[in-house]
N, C-alpha and C positions, 0 to 999 in steps of 0.2 A: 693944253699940254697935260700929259700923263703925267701925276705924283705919285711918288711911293713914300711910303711909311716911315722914314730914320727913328725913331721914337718911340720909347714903350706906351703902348696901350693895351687895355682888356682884348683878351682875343675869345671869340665863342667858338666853337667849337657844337656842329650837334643841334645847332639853334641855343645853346644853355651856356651858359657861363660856369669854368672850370670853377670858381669857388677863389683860385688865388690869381696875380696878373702871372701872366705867361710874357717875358721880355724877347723880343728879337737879336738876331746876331747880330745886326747893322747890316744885315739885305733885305731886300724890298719884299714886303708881306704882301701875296695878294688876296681883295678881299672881294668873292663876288659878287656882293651886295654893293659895292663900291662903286664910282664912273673909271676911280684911276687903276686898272688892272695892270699885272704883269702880261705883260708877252710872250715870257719863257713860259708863265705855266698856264698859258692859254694854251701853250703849243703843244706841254704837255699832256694836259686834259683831251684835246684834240687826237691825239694820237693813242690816248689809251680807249678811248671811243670808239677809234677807226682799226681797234685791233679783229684779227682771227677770232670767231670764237673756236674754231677747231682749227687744233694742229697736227704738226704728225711727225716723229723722228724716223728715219730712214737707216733699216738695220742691214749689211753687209749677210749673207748667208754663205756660209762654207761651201763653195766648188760652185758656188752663180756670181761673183763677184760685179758681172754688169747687170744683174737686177735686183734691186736693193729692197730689200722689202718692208713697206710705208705702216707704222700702226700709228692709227688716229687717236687722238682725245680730246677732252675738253681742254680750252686754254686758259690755266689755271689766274694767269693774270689779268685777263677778260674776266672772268669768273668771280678774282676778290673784288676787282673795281663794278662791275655790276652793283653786288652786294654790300658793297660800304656807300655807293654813293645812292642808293634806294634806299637803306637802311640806317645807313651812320657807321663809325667804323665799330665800334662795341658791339652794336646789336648783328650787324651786319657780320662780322667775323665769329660773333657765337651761330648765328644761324648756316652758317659755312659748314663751320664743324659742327653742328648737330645732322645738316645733309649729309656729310662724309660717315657717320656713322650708323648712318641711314643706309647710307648704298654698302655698306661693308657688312651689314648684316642681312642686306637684300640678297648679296654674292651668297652669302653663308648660308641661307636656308634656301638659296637653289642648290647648292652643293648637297645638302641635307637630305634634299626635296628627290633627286634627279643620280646626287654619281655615290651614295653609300645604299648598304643594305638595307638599313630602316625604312627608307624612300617616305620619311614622315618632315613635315614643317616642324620646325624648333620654335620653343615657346620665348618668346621674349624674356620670360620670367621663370627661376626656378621650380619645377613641377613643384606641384604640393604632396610630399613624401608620406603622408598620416596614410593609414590604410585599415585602419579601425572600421567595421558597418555593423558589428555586435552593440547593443545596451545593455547596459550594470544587471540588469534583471537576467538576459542570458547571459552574462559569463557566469553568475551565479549560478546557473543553473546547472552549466558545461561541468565546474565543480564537485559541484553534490552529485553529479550524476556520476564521473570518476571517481571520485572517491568514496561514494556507496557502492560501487562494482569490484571493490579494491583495487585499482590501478592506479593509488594514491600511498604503497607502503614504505612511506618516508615520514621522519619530522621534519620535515623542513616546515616553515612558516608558511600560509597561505595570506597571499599579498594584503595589506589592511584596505589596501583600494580596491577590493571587492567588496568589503561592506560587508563581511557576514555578520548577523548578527547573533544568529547560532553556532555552536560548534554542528561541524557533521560526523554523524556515526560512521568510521572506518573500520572494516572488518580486516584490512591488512597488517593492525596496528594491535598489539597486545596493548592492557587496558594500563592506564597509569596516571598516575593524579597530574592535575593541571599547573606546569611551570610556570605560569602568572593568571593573576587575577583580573580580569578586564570588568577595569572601572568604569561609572555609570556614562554612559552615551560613547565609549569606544566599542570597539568591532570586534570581533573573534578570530583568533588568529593559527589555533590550532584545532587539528580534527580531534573525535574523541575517541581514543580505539574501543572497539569492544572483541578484538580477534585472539587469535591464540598464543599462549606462553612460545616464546623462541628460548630455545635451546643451541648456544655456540659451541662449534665442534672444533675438537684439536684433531686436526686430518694428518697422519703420519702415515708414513710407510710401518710396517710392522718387522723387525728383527728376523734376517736372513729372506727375506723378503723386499731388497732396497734395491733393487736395480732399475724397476720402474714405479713409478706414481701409484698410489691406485685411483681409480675413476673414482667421481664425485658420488656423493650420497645418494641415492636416487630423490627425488622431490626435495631436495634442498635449494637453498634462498641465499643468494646475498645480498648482505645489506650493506645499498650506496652510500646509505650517509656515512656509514665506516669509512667504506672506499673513499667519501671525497675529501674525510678528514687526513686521510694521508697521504691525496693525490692531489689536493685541488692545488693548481697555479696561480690562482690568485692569493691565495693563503702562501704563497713564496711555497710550495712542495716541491719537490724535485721529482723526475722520471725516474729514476735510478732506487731512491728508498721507496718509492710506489710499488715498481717491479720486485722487490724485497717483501715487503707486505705481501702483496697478490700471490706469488710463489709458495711465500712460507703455512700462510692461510687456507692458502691449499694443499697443502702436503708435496706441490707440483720440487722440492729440493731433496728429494726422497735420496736418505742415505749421507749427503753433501751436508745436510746442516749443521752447522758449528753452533756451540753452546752459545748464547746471550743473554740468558735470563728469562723473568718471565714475559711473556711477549703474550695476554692473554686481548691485551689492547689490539692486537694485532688479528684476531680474529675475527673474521668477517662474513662467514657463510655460518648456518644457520637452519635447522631444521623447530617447524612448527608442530607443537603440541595439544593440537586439538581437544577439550571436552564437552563434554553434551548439549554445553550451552552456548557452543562455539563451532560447528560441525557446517552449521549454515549461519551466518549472521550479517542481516543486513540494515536488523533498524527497520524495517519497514515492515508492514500487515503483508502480509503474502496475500490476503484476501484482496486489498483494496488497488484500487489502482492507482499507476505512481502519480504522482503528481508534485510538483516542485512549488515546495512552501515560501514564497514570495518574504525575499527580506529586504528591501528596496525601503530608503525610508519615506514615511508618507507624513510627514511633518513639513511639508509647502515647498520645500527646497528641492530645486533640480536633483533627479533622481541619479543623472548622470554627470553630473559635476564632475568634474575634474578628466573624463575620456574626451577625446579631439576625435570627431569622426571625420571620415575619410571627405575631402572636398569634393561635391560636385556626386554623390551618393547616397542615396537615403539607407537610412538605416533598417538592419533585415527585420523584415514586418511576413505574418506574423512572428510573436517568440516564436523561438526556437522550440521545436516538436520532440521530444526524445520518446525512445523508448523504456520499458522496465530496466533497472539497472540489472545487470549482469550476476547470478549468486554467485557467491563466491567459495571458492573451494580451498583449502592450505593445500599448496601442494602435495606434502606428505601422507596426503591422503588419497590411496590407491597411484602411488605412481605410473605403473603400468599402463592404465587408460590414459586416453588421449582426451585432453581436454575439447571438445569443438567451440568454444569462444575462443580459445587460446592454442592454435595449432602452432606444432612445433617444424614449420616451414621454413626453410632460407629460399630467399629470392633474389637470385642475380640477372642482369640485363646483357642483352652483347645482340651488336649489329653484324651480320656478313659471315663470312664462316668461319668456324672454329679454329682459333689458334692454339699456341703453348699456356696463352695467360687462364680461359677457362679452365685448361687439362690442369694448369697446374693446381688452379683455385678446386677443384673438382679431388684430383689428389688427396690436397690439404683436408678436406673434408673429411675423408675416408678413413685419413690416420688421425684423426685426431675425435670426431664425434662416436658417440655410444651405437653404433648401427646393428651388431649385431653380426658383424661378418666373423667374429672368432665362433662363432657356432655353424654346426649346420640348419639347423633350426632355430627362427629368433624364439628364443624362452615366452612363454606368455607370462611371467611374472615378471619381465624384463621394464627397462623401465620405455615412457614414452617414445619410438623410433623416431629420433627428428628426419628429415625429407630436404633433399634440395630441387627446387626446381630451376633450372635455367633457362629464362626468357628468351627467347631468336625473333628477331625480328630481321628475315628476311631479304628487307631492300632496304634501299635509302628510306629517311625517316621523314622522308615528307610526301610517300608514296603509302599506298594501300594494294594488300596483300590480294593477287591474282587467285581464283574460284582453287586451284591445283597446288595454292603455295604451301599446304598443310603436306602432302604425298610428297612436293618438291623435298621439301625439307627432310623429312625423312631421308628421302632417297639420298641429301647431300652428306647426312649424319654417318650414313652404313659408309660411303665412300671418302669419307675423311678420316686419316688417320689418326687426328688429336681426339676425336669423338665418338668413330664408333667402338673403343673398348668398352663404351660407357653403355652403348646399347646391349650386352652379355647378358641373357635371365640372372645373374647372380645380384645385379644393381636395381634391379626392377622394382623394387617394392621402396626406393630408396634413392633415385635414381630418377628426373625427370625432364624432358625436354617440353618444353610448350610454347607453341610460336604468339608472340603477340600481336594483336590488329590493334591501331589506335582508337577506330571507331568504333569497334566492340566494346573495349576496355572503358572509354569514355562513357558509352553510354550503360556502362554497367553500374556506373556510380548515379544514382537520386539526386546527389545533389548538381548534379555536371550535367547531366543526361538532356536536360529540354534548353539548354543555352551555351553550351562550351562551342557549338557552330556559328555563332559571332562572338568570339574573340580569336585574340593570337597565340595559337601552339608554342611556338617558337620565341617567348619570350623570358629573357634571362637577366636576373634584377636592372631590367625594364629595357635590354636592350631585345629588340623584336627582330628577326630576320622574317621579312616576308616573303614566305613559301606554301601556308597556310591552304591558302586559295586553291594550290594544285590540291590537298589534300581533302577541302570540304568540295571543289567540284566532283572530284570523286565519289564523292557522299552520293550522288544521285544516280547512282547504279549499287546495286546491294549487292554485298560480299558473297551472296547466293547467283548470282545473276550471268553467265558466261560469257557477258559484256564487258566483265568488271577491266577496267583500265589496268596495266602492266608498267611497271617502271622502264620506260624507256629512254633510260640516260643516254645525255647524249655527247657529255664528256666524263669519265671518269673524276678526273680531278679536280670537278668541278665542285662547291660546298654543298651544292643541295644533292647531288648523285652521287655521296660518301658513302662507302661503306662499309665504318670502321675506319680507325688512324691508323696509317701504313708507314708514317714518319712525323715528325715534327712540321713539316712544313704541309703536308696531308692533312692535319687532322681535323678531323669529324663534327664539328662543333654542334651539327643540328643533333645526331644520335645522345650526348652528350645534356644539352638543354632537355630533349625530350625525357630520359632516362631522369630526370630532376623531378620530371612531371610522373615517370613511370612508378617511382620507390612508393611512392603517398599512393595509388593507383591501386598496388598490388596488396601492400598490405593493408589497405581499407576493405579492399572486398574478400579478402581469401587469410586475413591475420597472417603471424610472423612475427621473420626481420631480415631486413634488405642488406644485402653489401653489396658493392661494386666490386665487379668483375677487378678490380688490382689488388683485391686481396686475399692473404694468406691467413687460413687457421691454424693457429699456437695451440689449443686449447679447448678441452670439451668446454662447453656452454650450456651443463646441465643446471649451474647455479643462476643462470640470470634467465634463462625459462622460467626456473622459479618466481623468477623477484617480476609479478604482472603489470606492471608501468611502463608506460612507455616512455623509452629516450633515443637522445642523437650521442655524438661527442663536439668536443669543442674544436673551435676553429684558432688551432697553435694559442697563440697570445691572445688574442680575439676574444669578448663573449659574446660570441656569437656560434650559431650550429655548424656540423657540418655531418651532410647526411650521407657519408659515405658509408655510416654501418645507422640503420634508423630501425628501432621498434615501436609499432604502432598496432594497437588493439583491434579487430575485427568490428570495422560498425562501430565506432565509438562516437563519446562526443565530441573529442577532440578531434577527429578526424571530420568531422560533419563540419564543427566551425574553422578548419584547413580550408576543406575545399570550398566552399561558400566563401571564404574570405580572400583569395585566392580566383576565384572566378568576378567575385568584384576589382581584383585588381591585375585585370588581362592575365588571368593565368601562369602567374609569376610564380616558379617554385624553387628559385633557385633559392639555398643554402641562407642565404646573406638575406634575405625578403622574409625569406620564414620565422627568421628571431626577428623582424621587425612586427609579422603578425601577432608572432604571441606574448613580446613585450608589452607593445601597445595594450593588450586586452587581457596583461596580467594573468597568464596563462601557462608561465614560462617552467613552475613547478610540474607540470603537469605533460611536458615534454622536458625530462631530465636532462641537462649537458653533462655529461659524463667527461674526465678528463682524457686527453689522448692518450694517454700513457696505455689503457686499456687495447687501444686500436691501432692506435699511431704514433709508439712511441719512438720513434727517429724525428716530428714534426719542431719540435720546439729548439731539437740542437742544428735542425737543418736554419735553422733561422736565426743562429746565432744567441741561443739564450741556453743557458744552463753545460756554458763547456767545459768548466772547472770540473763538474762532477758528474759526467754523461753516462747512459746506461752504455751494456754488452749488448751487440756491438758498436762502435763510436762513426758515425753515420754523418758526414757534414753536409754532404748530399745524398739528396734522392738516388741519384744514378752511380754513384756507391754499391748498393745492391747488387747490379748488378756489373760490375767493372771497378773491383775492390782494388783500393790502392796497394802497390806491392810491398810498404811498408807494415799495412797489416795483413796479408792474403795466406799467411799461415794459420791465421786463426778459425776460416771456416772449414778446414778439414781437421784440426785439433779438436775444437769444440762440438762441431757438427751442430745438429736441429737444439741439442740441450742448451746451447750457449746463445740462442740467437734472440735476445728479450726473452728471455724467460719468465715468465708471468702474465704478460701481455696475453690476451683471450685471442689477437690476430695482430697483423699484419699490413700497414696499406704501403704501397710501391709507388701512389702519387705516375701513372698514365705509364710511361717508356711501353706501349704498347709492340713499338714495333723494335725492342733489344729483346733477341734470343736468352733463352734462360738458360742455356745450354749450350753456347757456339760450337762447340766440337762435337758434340753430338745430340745434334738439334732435329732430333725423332723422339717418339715414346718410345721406352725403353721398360719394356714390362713383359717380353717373355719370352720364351714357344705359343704360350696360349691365343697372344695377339701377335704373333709374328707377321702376319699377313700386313698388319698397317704397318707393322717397322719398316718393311721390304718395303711400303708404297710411297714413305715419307723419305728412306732414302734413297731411291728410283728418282723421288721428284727433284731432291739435291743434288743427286749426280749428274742429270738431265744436263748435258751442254757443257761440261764442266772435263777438263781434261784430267784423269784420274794418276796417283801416284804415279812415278816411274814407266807412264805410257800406257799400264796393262788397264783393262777393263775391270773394275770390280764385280765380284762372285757375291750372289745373293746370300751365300752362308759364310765369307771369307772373316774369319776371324779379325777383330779391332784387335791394333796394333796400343803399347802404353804410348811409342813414339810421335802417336798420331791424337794425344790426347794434350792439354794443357799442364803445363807445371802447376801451377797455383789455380786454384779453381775457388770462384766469386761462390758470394754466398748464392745467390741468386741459384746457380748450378749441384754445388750440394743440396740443397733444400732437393731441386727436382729428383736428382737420384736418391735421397733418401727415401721420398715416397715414393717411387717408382719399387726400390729394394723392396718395400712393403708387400704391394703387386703381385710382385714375382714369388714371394713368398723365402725371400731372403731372410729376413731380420723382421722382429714387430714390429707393431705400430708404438706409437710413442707410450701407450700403457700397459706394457708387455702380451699384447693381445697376437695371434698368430690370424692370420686370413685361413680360411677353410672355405676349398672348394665344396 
């Protein structure tokens, strides 16, 4: 006869003993090791044995109601009882859940693998972000080499985790005794100038003479570290007394200035007073050759203490090769000539044809830099002609330009009404279109040239789209060759066959990543300074010609860059250790990767963050910081600009181009590529001389479009005011302002007339 249990005893569990007695309810324990078993949990056992391991729920589908449709799965109670009774229940219910999260990340990196962009396996483990392949010996070296070319004329501190142990001779830097004394076995933290006396200028308008500015000194300098003393963000400064400084320092309040005192703090541009023993000064034998005096210490201790090089990378072998440092010139010395280490280039980028945003940005140029068009002749004593070129890049960005697409291009420039007034002999010398090829441009840089064909184009702080492929199989017909492959989209809207952002839900992302890759690109091999096509010039930029370093600005709140406006040296060092550090880490040049390279490698002085306030000063109150005291005009967004609210839209035809951040060197608009700057009269508007493209761009808007009151419009039918806007955005005065320019209405912002 079967007995069962009434009575507490030790129960095991696992084969092991719980440690304390485990008492029953007063029902029968069954025990398998026993003769006397239950029969209810035999029957139990029995039937979770003799279970499905697959099941399947039966779903109803909308409008089949008699065929149900069966999804199968594992049976998850066949499934626990497997594993607890193979394993115990502890071990057996952890190893459940470590398969479940097994198979949920098997799902995730097919998902990864198969239905996104990347089409890459995810790593189990967070990448290793370090992106460091430089040694302490070259970033020394990237140093002395900038700052012996002078492209170092700042105090700021050069980082102690370089290890100098010398000061370096700085020719950008007037000579001045040393602000601390570095005690035995610390490092050197400041360069030692040996360049010329600076002389600060009080820039004013002159009495009956206030109506406009006058232009900047010619070879004059400013000096950032002024600038950052009464810009920087981090320093709690505000955009509103920055824009104060910058205006008044420049005389850009002419006539407006109210009395405040002495404000000599407040000066911040600067002409260099060269003598004999400062004409050329570099510190070095002109005879010998350069060579980089190794300060590395050699006292047994790791040389590179304290750098984390990149995982999975060797570090770049041989050092780093430079060339002679650069002489250096003071600006103010022979303004006139063009420096060639140091051309006075802008470089903007744009995919597809010409819209309002280039014309405008082209515009802005016109009214606002030293070119030369109030003369008929440019003066040869004038000072350096700065140049814009505008990059075209033809097709989508992940195609290569067909053997014809140089003639194409032309031919689309003459026949676009935003572009070709720009083709007129008067812009020519001043004035440039240049189409870009990636594969040219790539292999025009040394250090990119024998290896940028394995890696990824298209990567943006590390997200890759892989399109790549179409672009290096191309590689193997040469842009010489009448084979060469043709972009043959085969949907518009699709992201690799973009070209150009035509709306929010359109836009462009590959042209966009690659332009990230383009800035560093152009001014590596041809010098400058890059802006993105969404901005507008406020402001000649004779003074930061002057100042030869290279910088970004900052990212709002952020420190971190952002290369919407970026100057970088011709063949420099710092551009050598960009791209080399940047090709070891897939080609990554986005914005946000770049302050990680030149953190890492303590190099951060040497590409200046400049505050937005210069570039972008709408950035930090669109973001909700500084609205107590915001600059002119008060901007909460972006798209303000253009579609200004009706509670301020009086003030962009009161104040007009004077009111609009005054001080500010430009402008950024942050994309709205595809909002008209002009809705009610969204043509160039610049004369009789270009009238041909007026007629073509409103031909192209009437097109299909049922016109006033029935009748057809007449190619010379006078604009009505009733057909115009009450309140007109800034965005739209700005364009007519410079267009009045053009036409030869009213000056340019420095009382300058256009002459044909």
């Amino acid at each position: 006869m079967a007995t069962s249990a009434y009575f507490p005893k030790p129960q095991r569990q696992n084969g092991h003993h719980r440690g304390r007695l485990s008492f029953s309810n007063a029902l029968p324990v069954y025990s398998p090791s026993s003769s006397s078993s239950s029969a209810v949990q035999e029957k139990y056992a029995s039937i979770a044995n003799k279970s499905p391991w697959i099941v399947f729920v039966s779903l109803r589908l909308p409008g089949f109601p008699a065929y149900p449709f069966r999804v199968y799965f594992i049976n998850p109670r066949r499934l626990h009882h497997f594993s607890t009774t193979r394993f115990g229940r502890k071990r057996g219910s952890l190893l459940l859940c470590i398969s479940f999260i097994v198979l949920l990340f098997f799902v995730f990196a097919l998902t990864k693998r198969f239905g996104s962009h990347a089409k890459r396996w995810p790593t189990p483990f967070p990448r290793d972000r370090r992106t460091l392949v430089y040694k302490r010996e070259d970033l020394q070296r990237i140093w002395q080499w900038e700052v012996t070319s002078g492209h170092y004329p700042s105090r700021q501190r050069v980082p102690e985790q370089v290890r100098l142990k010398e000061a370096i001779p700085n020719p950008a830097l007037p000579p001045r005794r040393p602000t601390t004394v570095p005690s035995p076995g610390s490092y050197v933290t400041e360069t030692r100038g040996i360049g010329s006396k600076r002389i600060y200028l009080d820039i004013q308008s002159a009495p009956e003479n206030v109506a406009y500015p006058p232009r900047p000194v010619p070879g004059s300098v400013a000096d950032l570290d002024i600038v950052m003393d009464h810009c920087d963000f981090s320093e709690k400064k505000v955009v509103r007394d920055c824009l104060e400084v910058l205006r008044v320092g420049a005389g850009l309040d002419n006539g407006k200035r109210v009395r405040r005192g002495k404000m000599d703090d407040w000066k911040y541009i600067y002409i260099e007073q060269p003598d004999n023993s400062t004409l050329v000064a570099r510190g070095l034998d002109e005879e010998d050759d350069y060579e980089h005096k190794g300060t590395v210490a050699d006292d047994g201790t790791d040389p590179d203490a304290g750098l984390t090089k990149k995982w999975g990378v060797e570090w770049e072998a041989p050092p780093i090769i430079l060339p002679k440092p650069i002489d250096y010139h003071p600006a103010s010395i022979a303004p006139s000539q063009c420096d060639p280490d140091h051309p006075r280039i802008f470089h903007m980028f744009w995919t597809g044809p010409i819209t309002d945003k280039p014309y405008l940005a082209i515009l802005s140029f016109l009214f606002t830099q030293n070119t030369g068009l109030h003369t008929k002749e440019y003066p040869v004593d004038g000072v350096c002609r700065p140049q814009f070129w505008l990059w075209l890049n033809p097709g989508p960005a992940a195609t290569v330009p067909n053997p014809t697409a140089l003639q194409e291009m032309f031919a689309q420039l003459k026949s676009n009404p935003w572009a070709s007034p720009f083709l007129h002999p008067r812009f020519k010398d001043i004035i440039h279109f240049k189409m870009w090829n990636t594969t040219e441009q790539l292999d025009g840089v040394p250090e990119l040239k024998d290896e940028w064909r394995s890696r990824d184009l298209f990567n943006s702080g590390g997200y890759v789209i892989p399109v790549p492929s179409k672009l290096k199989e191309n590689q193997a017909t040469t842009d010489n060759s009448t084979d060469a492959p043709k972009a043959t989209p085969t949907n518009a809207d699709d992201m690799v066959n973009r070209t150009g952002s035509k709306s929010l839900s359109t836009y462009d992302r590959l042209s966009v990543i690659l332009s990230d890759m383009a800035r560093f690109i152009l001014c590596h091999r041809f010098g400058g300074i890059y802006l993105d096509a969404d901005t507008i010039f406020l402001r000649d930029w004779e003074e930061l010609w002057g100042w030869k370093g290279a910088f970004a600005y900052r990212w709002s709140r952020l420190e971190k860059y952002n290369t919407a406006v970026l100057r970088l040296n011709k063949n420099s060092a710092l551009g050598k250790f960009l791209f080399r550090t940047a090709l070891k880490n897939n080609m990554d040049f986005h914005p946000m990767t770049v302050s990680k390279y030149t953190k890492e490698a303590q190099l951060e002085g040497l590409l200046m963050r400049l505050p937005d306030a210069l570039f972008d000063s709408a950035w930090l109150i669109t973001e909700d910081h500084q609205h107590m005291r915001p600059p002119q005009p008060f901007f909460t967004s972006f798209l303000q600009f253009f579609d200004t609210p009706s509670t301020d839209s009086a003030s962009p035809q009161v104040s007009g181009f004077e009111g609009f951040f005054r001080g500010a060197y430009s402008y950024h608009f942050h994309n709205f590529w595809w909002k008209p700057f002009d809705p009610a009269r969204n043509w160039p508007d610049l004369g009789p001389r270009f009238i041909a493209a007026e007629r073509q761009a409103r031909r192209a808007l009437r097109d299909g479009v049922t016109t006033r009151e029935g009748h057809a419009d007449s190619e010379d039918e006078e604009d009505r005011v009733e057909d115009d806007r009450r309140d007109l955005d800034w965005a739209t005065v700005l364009k007519r302002t410079f267009e009045a320019y053009i036409r030869g209405e009213r000056p340019n912002m420095y009382g300058e007339m256009l002459r044909w």
